[in-house]
N, C-alpha and C positions, 0 to 999 in steps of 0.2 A: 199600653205599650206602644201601638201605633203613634196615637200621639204622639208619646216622646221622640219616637226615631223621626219622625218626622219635625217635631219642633228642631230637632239637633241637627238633620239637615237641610234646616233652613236659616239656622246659626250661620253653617261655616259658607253659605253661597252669601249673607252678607258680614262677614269677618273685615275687620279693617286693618289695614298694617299700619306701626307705629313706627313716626320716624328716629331713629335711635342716634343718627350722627347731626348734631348741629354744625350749621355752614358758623365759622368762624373765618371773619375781614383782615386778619394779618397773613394770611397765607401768600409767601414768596410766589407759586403761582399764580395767584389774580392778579392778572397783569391787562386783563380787558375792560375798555370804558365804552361810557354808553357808543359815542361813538364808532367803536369798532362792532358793536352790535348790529346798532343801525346798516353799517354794510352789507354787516351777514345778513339782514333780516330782507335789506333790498335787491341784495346779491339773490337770494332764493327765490324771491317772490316779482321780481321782473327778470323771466326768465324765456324757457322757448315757448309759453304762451303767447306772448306777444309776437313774437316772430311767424307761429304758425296759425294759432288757433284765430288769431283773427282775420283772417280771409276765408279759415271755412264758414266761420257763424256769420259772417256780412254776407257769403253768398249762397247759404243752404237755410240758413236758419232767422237771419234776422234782418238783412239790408243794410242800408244807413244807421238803422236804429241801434245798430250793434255799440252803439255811445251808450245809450239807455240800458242793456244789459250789464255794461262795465258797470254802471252805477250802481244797479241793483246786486250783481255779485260782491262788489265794493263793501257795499254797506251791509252787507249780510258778516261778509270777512274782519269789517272794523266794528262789530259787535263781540262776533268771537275771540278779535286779539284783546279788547275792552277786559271781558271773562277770563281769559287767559294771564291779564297783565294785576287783577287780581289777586288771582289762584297763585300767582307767580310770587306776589309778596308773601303772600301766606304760608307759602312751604315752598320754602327758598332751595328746594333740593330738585338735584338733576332729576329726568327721568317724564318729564314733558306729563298731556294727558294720564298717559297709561297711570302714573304715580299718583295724580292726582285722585281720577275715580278711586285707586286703592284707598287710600287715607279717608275719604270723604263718605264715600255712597257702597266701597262693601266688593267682595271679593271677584263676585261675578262678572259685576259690570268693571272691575278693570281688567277681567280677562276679554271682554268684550271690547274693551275700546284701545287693548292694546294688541289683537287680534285683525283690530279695523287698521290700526296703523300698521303693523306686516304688510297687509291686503294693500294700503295705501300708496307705501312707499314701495311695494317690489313693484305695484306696474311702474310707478312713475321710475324704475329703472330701467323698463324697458324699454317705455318712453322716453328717455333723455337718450336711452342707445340706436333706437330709429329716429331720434332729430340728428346724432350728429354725424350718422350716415348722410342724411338728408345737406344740414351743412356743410359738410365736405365736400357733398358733389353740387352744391351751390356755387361754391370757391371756382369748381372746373366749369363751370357752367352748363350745370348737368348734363356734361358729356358720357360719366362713368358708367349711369344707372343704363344710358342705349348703347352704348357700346358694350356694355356686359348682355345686352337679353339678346343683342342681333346677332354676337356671336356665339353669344355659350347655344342662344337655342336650338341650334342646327346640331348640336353634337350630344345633347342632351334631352330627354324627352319633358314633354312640355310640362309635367308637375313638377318634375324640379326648378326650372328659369321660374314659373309664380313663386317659388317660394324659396327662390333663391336671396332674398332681401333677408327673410328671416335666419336663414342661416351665416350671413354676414352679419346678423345681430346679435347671435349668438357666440359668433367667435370674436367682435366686440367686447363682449359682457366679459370673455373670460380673459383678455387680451388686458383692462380696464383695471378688472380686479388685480389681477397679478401685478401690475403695473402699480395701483393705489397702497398696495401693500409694502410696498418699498417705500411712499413719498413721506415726509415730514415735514414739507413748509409747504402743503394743499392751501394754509388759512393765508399764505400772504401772496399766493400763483391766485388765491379767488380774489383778492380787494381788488389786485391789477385788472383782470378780467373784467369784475363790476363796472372798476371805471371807465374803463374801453365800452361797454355796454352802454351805459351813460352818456356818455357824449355820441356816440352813434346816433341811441335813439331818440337824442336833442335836437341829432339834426336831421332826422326823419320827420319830429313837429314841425321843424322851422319849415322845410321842406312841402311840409303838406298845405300850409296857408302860404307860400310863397306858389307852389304850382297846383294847387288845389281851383276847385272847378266845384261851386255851392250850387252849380244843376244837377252835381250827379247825386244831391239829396232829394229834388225834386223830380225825379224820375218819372212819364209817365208812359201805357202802352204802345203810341207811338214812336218812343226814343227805341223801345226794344223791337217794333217790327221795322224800323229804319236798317235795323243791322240783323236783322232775321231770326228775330228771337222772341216771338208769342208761343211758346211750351209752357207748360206746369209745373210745378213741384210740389215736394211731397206736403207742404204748409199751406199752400194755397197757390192762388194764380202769380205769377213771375211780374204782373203790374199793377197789381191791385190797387196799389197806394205809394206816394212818393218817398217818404221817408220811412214808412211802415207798411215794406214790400209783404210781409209777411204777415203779418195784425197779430194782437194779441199773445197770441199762443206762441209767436216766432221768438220776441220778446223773450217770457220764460223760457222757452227751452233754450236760448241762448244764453240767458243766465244764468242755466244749470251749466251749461257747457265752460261759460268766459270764469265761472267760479274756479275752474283748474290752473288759473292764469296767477292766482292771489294765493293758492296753495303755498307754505313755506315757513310763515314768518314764526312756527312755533318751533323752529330749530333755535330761536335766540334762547328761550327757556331750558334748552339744552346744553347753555355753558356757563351755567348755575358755579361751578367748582371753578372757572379763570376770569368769574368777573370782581372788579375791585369792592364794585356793594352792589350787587346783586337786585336786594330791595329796591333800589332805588331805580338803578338803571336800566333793567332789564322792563319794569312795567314802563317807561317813557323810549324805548329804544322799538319795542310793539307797537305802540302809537304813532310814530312819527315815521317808521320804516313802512306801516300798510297806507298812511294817508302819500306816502311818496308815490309807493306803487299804484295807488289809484289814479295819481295825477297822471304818469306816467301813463298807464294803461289808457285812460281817456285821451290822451291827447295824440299819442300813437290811433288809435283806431279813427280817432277821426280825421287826422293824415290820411289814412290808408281809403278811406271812402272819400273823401274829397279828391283823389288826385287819382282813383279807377272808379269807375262803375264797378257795384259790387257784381252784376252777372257777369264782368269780364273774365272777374277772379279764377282761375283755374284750381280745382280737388289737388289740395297736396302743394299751392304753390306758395310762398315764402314772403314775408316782407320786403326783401329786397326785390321781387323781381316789378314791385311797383314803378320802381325806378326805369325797368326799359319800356314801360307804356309812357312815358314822360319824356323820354327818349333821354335818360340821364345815365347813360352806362357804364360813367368812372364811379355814380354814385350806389351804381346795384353791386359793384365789389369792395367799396365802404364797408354797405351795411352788413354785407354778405359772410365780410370778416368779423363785423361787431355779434354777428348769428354764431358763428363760427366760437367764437369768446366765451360768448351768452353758454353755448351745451358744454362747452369745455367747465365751465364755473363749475357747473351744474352735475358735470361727470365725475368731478373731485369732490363735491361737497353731501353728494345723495346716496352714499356708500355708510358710510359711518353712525347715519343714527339707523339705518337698516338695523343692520350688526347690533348698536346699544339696547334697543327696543328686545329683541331678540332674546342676546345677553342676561338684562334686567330681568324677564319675563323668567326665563329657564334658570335663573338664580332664585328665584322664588318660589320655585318649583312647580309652577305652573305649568313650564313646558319642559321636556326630555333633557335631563344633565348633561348629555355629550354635546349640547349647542354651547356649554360654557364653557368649552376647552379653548385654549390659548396658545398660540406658538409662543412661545418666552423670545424664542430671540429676534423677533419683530412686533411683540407686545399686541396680536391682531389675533381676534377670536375667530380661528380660521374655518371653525364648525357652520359658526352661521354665515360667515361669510360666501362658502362653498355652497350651501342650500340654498343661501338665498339667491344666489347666482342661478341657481339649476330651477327655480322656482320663475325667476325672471325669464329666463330662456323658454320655458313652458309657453309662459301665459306669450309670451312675443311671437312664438311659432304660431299657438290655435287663436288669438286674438287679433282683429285688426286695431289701429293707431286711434280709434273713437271709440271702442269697445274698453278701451286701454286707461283713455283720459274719464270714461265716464266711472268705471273702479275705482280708480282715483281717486275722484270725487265724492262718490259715495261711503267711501270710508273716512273719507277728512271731514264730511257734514257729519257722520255720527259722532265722530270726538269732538265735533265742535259743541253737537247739542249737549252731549256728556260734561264736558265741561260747564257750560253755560247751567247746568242742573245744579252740579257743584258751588256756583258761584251761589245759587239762587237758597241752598242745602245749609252751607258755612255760615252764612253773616247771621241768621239767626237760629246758631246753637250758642249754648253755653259754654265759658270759656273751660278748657278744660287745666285744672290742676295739676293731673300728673296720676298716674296709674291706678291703681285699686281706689284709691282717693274719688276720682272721679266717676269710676264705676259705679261703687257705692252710694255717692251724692246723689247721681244719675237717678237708680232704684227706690231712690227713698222719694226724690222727688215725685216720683211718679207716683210713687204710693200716697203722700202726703194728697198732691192734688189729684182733683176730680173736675175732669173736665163740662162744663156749661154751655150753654149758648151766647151768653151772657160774657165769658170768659173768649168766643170767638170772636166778639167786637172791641170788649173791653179788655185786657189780660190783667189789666193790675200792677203788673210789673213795668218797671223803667229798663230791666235786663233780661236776655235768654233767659229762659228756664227750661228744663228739661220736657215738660209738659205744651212748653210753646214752640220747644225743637222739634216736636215730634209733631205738632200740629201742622206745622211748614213741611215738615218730611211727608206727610199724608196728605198737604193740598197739594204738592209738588208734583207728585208722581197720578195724581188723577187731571191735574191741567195736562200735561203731556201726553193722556193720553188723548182730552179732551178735544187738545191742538191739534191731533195726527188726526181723527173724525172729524176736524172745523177741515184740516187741509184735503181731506178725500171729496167733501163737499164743493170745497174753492174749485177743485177742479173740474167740476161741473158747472163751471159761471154760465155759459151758453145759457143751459137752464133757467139758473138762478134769473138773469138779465130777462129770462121771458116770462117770470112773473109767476111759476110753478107753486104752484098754497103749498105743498108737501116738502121738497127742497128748503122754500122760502123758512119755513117755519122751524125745518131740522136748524137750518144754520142760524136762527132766530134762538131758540132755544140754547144749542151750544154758546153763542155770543154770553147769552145770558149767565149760563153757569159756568164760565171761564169768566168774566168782570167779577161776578162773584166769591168765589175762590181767589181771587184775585187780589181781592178786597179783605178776607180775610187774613193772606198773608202780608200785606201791606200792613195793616194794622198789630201784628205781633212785635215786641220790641227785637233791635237790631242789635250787633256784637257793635261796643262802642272803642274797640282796641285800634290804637291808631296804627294806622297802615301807610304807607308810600302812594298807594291809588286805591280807591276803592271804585265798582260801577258806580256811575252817577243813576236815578230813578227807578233803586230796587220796588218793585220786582219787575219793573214794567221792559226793562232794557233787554235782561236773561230771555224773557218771554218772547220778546222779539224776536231776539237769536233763533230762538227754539223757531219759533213759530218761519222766518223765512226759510231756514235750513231745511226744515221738512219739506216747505214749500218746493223749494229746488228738488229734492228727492223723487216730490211726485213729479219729477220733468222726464225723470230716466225710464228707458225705456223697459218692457218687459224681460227683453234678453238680457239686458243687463241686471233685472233683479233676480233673475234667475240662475244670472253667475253668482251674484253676490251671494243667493242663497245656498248654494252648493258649499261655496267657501266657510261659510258658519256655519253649516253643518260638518263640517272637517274641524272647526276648530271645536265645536260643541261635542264630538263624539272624545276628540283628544282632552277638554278638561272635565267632562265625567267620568272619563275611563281613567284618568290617570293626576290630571292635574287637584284638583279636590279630595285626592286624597294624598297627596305627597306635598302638598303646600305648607310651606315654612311657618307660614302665619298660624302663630296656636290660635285653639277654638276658644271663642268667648268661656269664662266660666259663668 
């Protein structure tokens, strides 16, 4: 009797949803081509990272080297959009990640990874509404932010003036929304904005090798006790080394940090229903929109360190203000407005898949039916609109602005790995038929075969089989784990580099039993259905994904996994108490 009830609940935590509406290409509204993809995809993803986050990571976390972290968040990010532009031909239906884990890998995990995208996108709402405070008083030349604390503080006691920013962020947020609810041409106020952004930040590169200074990569302890500055920080000494003021470790945690910079481009998978073919354009509008923003991102950052000394950088200060160390100050209200563009884009376009994710989720029964409700006569789901408003307000009040970006993060690396599983899960199953048909095929198959050693190297088959799907599903899920044990070790390299037998030998062993598993799911035959883009060098590319995305994880710090874990514990209590069992998706029979 145990048993059963336990086998049955372990049915429905991996239950899969069937997609029931095919995308059909004559529809009057698909009116979007890759083209107008690519905007959104650039519009999202060169956004206020570039404008802020890189003067904190050049002068807290990484130096000059902060080129080097672009690269490495880069390529973490065009593995994922790789995975994504996949998954995207394969179930050409809206609904991003979260839709995907459903279909793919089972009911839990896309309450988990469409959980992480809530988590994801309400900071980075709050984060877009303290950059474009920040932008605005950029524009006055942050007159606003001292003129509010010199006078309010005299009349007010002093815990209000500290946290007087958060309550202008707060009535932002609600100012925004009200505001968003009303607009209907957001998609053609964002291309204009893009391209204003654009030529800004063109000529912010040109800028940087035109007034750029290739000593301030070679930095050494003298230059900074010249101007009186032999202090510490928290990575190491403030001269250690020229181009890599910070060594190693500055590096990665900067590339956990610049990873929030490339956050975005899975909004394009989001307008599944207005593009003209889908298939086609939307996996090439992923690729060409993250290889932009990398180029972008690299060539902005290293502008910015060529043309300041990253210890000049001030906490909190802007792209443009690089411009008055240059002494170019028609050019610092340029850029100032192109900032200014940049969170405006950002403040129209980061509202809506909130809301959809939301919507989708609580349509499914996953989460509470009152988030599905609708004002009809503005077409806008005002439930979750209003929540997540009040959610965003929270985390902006008790969270600071790096507290904010690393949540962020850490929710977009788990749907990226999530995805990349998927990628790794789909190419080899069996094609499916079509309902009971394939159930039944499925069962018999499994019964018919009996799995060998023999059968792990060699399959026999030129196609999926149900016995080889299942083989991939069960190396799949023990490499992942194997990776997250390889990445707890990596992080002990100090060790590892001084030659430790016990260390040396754990992550010897794991190497080992990850090539192998490794090896065995390469050798399983692949789904041969032709596609618009497939990953190029399964399984080794997924793996990758997985394998950096962790890697960044372990960058965050512990407060930060310890918000994270609060928040999945809110979500885990709300889909056992309630979602699992009101979930739409019938139980396997």
């Amino acid at each position: 009797m145990l048993h059963q009830v336990l086998r049955r609940f372990g049915q429905k935590l991996v239950r899969k949803r069937k997609l029931w509406q095919p995308v059909t290409e004559d529809d009057q509204l698909r009116r979007l081509s890759t083209l107008d993809l690519v905007a959104q995809g650039v519009g999202r993803t060169v956004g206020i990272g570039v404008y802020v986050l890189a003067g904190e990571v050049a002068r807290n976390q990484a130096g000059p080297s902060i080129v080097i972290c672009i690269l490495v968040a880069g390529l973490s990010t065009v593995l994922a959009g790789l995975c994504y532009a996949e998954i995207s031909a394969r179930v050409p239906h809206s609904g991003s990640a979260y839709l995907y884990s459903f279909v793919i890998i089972g009911e839990l995990w896309a309450f988990i990874t469409g959980w992480n995208l809530i988590l994801s996108l309400v900071a980075n709402k709050a984060i877009v509404a303290h950059a474009w405070i920040l932008a605005f008083d950029n524009l006055r030349g942050n007159k606003i932010s001292q003129t509010l604390h010199e006078s309010i503080s005299a009349l007010i006691s002093r815990v209000f003036t500290e946290y007087l920013d958060f309550f202008v962020v707060g009535l932002v947020l609600l100012l925004l929304d009200l505001w968003t609810l009303r607009i209907s041409w957001t998609f053609q106020v964002t291309k204009v904005f893009t391209s204003v952004k654009i030529l800004v930040l063109g000529f912010v590169i040109i800028s940087g090798f035109i007034k750029g200074d290739l000593h301030n990569w070679k930095l050494t302890e003298e230059d900074y006790i010249k101007v009186g500055l032999n202090d510490t920080f928290k990575l190491g000494p403030l001269g250690s080394g020229g181009f890599v003021p910070f060594g190693f470790e500055g590096i990665l945690r900067g590339a956990a940090t610049c990873f929030y910079a490339f956050i975005g481009f899975e909004c394009i998978v989001t307008k599944v229903k207005k593009v003209k073919n889908p298939q086609h354009s939307i996996p090439i509008a992923i690729v060409i929109s993250l290889f932009i923003s990398c180029f972008v991102h690299f060539g902005v950052s290293m502008a910015l360190t060529l043309m300041v000394p990253y210890y000049q950088l001030q906490p909190g200060s802007t792209l443009s203000e690089a411009f008055l160390h240059i002494a170019w100050a028609p050019a610092y209200y340029v850029v100032a407005c192109g900032f200014f563009c940049s969170v405006s884009a950002s403040l129209l376009g980061y509202f809506y898949p909130i809301v959809q994710v939301i919507y989708i989720m609580a349509w499914d029964g996953l989460l509470f039916p009152v988030l599905t409700k609708i004002l009809y006569t503005t077409n806008i789901h005002i439930m979750a609109t209003v929540i997540s408003s009040i959610i965003a307000a929270i985390m902006a009040f008790f969270f600071r602005l790096t507290d904010l970006v690393d949540l962020r993060s850490i929710g977009s690396l788990i749907s990226h790995s999530l995805v990349a599983i998927c990628v790794l899960i789909i190419r080899y199953q069996p094609e499916k038929k079509g309902g009971n048909e394939a159930v039944v095929q499925e069962e018999n198959g499994l019964v018919a075969q009996k799995l060998t050693l023999q059968q792990l190297i060699f399959p026999g088959s030129s196609t999926p089989t149900p016995l080889s799907g299942r083989v991939v599903y069960v190396c799949s899920s023990l490499l992942v784990m194997l990776i997250i044990l390889l990445c707890l070790v990596v992080t002990q390299w100090p060790v590892l580099l001084s030659g430790d037998p016990v260390w040396v030998s754990v992550a010897v062993l794991l190497l080992v039993l990850i090539t192998g598993l490794t090896g065995v799911i390469w050798r399983q035959p692949q789904s041969s259905s032709p596609l618009p883009f497939k990953v190029p060098a399964l399984p080794l590319l997924p793996l990758l994904s997985i394998f950096m995305n962790i890697c960044l994880m372990m960058q965050m710090t512990i407060d930060t996994w310890a918000r994270y874990s609060v928040w999945m514990l809110i979500g885990f209590v709300i889909y056992f108490s309630y979602g699992i069992q009101h979930s739409l998706v019938p139980n396997p029979s």
